[in-house]
Structure formats: C-alpha cells, structure tokens
N, CA, C and O of each residue as an XYZ file, in Angstrom:
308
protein
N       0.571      9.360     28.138
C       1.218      8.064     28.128
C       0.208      7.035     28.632
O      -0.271      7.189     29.755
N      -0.130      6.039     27.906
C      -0.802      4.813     28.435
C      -0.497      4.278     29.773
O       0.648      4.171     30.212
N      -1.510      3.965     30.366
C      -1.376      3.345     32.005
C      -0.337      2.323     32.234
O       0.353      2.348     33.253
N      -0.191      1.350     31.241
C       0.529      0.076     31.111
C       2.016      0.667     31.004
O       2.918      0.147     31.661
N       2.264      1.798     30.137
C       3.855      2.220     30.341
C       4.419      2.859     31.242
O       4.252      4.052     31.492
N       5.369      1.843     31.977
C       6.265      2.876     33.031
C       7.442      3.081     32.584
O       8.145      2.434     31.807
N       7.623      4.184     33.228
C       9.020      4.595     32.687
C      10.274      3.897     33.794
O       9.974      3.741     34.977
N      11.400      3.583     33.386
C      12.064      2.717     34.170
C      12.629      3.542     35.070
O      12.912      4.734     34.951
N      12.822      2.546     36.309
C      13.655      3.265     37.280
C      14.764      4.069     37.136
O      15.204      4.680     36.162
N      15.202      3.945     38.464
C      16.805      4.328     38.443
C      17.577      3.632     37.998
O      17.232      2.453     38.079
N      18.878      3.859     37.360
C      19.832      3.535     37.017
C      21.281      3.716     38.109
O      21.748      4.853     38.181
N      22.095      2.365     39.099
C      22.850      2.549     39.766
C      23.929      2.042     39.560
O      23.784      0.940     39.030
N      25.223      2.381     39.766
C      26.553      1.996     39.248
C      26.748      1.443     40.662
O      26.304      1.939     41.698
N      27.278      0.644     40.571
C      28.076     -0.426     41.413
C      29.375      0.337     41.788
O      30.240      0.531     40.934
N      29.507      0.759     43.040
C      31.386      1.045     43.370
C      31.287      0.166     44.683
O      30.449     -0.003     45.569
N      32.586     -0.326     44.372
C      33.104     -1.548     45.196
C      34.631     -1.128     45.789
O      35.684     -1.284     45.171
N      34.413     -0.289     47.775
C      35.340     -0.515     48.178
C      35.802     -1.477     48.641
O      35.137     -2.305     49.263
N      37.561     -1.594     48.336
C      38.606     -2.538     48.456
C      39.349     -2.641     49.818
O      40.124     -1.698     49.982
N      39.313     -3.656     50.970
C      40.388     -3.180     51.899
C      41.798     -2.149     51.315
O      42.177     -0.979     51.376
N      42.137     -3.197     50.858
C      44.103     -2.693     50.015
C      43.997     -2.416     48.858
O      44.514     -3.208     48.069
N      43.312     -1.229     48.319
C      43.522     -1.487     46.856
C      42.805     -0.506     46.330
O      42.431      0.352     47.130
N      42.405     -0.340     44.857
C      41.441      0.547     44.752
C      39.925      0.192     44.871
O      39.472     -0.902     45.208
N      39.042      1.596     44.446
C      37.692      2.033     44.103
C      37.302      1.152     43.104
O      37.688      1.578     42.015
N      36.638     -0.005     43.005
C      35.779      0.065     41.551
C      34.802      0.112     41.335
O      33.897     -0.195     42.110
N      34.661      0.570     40.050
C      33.328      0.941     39.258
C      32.959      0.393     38.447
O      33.664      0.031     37.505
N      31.798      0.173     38.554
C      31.083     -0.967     37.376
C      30.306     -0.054     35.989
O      29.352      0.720     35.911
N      31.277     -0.620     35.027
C      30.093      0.155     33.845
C      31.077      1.006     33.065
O      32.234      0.630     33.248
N      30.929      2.267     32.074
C      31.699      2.560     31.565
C      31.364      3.934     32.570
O      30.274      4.265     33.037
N      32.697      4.601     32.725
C      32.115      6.142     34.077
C      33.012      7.024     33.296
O      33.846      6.695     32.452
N      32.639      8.397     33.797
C      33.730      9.318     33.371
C      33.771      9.900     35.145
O      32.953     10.068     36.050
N      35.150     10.049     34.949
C      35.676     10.950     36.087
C      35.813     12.010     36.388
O      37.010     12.230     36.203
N      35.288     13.003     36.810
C      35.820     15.058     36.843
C      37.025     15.003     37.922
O      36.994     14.436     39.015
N      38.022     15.680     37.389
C      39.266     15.810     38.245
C      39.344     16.872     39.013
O      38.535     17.700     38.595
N      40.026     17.332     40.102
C      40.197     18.392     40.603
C      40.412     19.263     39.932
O      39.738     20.151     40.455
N      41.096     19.865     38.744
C      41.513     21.062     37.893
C      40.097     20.921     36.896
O      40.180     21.633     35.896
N      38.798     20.111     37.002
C      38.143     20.457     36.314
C      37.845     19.327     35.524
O      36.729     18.812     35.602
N      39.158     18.657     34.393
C      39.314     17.840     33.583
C      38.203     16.837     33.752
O      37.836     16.595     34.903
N      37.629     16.230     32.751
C      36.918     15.211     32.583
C      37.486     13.890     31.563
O      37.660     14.043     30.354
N      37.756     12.461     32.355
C      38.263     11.490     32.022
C      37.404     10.243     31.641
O      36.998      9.813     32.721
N      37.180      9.871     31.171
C      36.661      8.640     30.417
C      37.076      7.218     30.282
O      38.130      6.956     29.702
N      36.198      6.128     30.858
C      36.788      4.780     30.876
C      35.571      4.111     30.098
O      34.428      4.172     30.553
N      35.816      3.593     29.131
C      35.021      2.353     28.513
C      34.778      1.242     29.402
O      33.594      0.925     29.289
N      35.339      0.559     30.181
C      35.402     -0.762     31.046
C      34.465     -1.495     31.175
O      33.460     -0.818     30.957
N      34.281     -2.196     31.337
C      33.384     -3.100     32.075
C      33.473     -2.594     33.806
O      32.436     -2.384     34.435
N      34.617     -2.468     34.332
C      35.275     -2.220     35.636
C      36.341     -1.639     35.775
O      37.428     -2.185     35.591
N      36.162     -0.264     36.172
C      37.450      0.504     36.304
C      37.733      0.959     37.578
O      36.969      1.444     38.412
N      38.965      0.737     37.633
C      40.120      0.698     39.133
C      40.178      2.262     39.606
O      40.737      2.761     38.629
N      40.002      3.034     40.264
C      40.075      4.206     41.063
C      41.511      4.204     41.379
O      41.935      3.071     41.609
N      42.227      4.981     41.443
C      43.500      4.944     42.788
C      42.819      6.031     44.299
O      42.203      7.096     44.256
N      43.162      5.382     45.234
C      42.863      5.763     46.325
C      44.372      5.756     47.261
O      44.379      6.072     48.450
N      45.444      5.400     46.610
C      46.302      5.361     46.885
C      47.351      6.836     46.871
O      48.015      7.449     47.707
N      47.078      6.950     45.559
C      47.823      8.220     45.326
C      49.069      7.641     44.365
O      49.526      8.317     43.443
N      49.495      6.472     44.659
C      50.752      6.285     43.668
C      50.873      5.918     42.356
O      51.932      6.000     41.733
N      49.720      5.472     41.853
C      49.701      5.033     40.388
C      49.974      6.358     39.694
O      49.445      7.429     39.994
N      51.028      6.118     38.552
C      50.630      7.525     37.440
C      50.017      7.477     36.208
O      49.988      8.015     35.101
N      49.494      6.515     36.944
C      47.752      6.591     35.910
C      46.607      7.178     36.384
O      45.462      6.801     36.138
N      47.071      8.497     37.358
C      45.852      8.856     38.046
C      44.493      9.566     37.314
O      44.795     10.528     36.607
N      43.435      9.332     37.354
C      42.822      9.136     38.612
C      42.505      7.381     38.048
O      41.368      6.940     38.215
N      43.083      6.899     37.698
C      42.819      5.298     37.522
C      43.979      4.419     38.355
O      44.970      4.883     38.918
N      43.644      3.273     38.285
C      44.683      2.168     39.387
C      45.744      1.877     38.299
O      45.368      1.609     37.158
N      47.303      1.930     38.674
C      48.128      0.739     37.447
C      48.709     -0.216     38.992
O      49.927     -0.395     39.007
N      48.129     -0.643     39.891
C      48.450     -1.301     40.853
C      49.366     -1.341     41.567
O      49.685     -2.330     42.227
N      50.162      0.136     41.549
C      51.211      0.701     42.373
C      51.004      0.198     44.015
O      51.933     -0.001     44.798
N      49.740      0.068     44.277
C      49.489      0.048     46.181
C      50.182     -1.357     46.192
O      50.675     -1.707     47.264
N      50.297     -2.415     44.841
C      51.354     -3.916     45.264
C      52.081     -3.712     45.753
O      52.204     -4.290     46.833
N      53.084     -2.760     45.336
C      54.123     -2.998     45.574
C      54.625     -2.178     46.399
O      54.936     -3.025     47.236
N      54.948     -1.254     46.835
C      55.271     -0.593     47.912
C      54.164     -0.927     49.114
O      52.954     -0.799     48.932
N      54.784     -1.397     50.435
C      53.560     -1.870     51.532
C      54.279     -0.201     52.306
O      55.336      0.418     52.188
N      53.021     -0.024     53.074
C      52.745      1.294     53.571
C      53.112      0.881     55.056
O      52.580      0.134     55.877
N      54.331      1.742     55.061
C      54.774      2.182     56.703
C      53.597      1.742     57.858
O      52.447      2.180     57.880
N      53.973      1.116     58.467
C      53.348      0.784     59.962
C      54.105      0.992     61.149
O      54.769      0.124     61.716
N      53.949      2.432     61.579
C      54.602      2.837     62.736
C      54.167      1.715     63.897
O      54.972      1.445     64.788
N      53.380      1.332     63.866
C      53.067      0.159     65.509
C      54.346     -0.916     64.940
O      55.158     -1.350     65.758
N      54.433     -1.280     63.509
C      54.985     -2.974     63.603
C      56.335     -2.318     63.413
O      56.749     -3.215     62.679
N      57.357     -1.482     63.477
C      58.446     -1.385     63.921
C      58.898     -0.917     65.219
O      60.094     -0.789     65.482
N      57.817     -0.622     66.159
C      58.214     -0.002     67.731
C      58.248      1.604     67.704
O      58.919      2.212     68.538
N      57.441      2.324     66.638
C      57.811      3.360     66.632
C      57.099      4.533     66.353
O      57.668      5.624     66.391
C-alpha cells in the first residue's frame, strides 16, 4: 500500500444515556437478545427500553411516560 494511504480509523456509534427514558443509538444497530435473537433498526436513532415496559422490546414505544415509578420516600413509606 502506498505511504500516502491510510486506512481509516475507528468507527463509533453514539449511545446517549437518558435520565427518564431510554438508551439511544445513533446509526442503523442491530440488537442480540437474551434467547439469542438478532433485531434490526434502520434509524437514524433508535430508542432502547431500559424500562422494561414497552412491548416493543428491546426498542422504546414510550411506555416509561406514562406510568411514573413508585417513590417509596415521597409517600412516607
């Protein structure tokens, strides 16, 4: 290979944790699931659930809106 050609770096995906909300990922990703399965997102930016409640798992359908998560301190208990 000629001196003048380098071969390009690394290549890094952007994941962007959310206080309240999900994982995202920048780019198109595939996901491996626990049973193995391998999932596929085209996106520009795709939503993770880290929640557990979307049943779009392993992707976000923005289930963490709407149900707010128990806070044993803010009821005395």
């Amino acid at each position: 290979m000629p001196a003048d050609r380098r071969l390009p770096g690394p290549v890094f995906a952007r994941v962007t944790v959310t206080d309240d909300g999900p994982v995202l990922v920048a780019g198109p990703v595939e996901v491996q699931l626990p049973d193995g399965r391998v999932v596929r997102s085209e996106r520009a930016v795709t939503a993770l659930c880290v929640c557990r409640r979307s049943r779009r798992q392993p992707f976000c359908d923005t289930s963490h809106r709407r149900k707010a998560r128990l806070d044993p301190e803010a009821d005395g208990g």
